[in-house]
C-alpha positions, 0 to 999 in steps of 0.5 A: 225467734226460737220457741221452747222445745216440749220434752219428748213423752216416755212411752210405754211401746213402739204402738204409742209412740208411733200414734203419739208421731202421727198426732203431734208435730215434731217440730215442737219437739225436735230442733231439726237444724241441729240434726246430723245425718246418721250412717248405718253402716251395718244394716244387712240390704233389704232383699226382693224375691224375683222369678226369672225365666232361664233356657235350662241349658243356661241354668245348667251352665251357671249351676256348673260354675257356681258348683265349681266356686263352691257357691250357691247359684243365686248367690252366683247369679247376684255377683256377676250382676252386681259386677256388670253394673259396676262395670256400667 
């Protein structure tokens, strides 16, 4: 048998809503079988900074061609490893 959903509270900030989640349960809220999954298909990818050790000389010759492609080196660097995992 269904229960009566409760309506959701108007909340004055993203603060009070996020401590009025953490005390209530959704489901008294929210019918989660009519939910339907959501794209975001403009999201830019979250990014982490790594440190990488590389013989100078092979640095060299990557800032040689990212030069040549008229390109960043890490940007470089990003799309030959995007294109070997895809080759995998």
């Amino acid at each position: 048998m269904n229960k009566p959903l409760k309506p959701i509270p108007k909340f004055r900030s993203e603060a009070a809503e996020r401590k009025f989640w953490e005390t209530h349960d959704s489901t008294d809220y929210v019918d989660w079988s009519k939910a339907k999954r959501a794209r975001f298909p403009n999201l830019k990818l979250s990014t982490t900074a790594i440190s990488l050790r590389l013989p100078q000389g092979t640095l060299d010759r990557i800032k040689v061609a990212a030069n040549k492609r008229d390109m960043p080196y890490q940007s470089l660097i990003k799309s030959w490893l995007e294109e070997k995992l895809k080759a995998e």
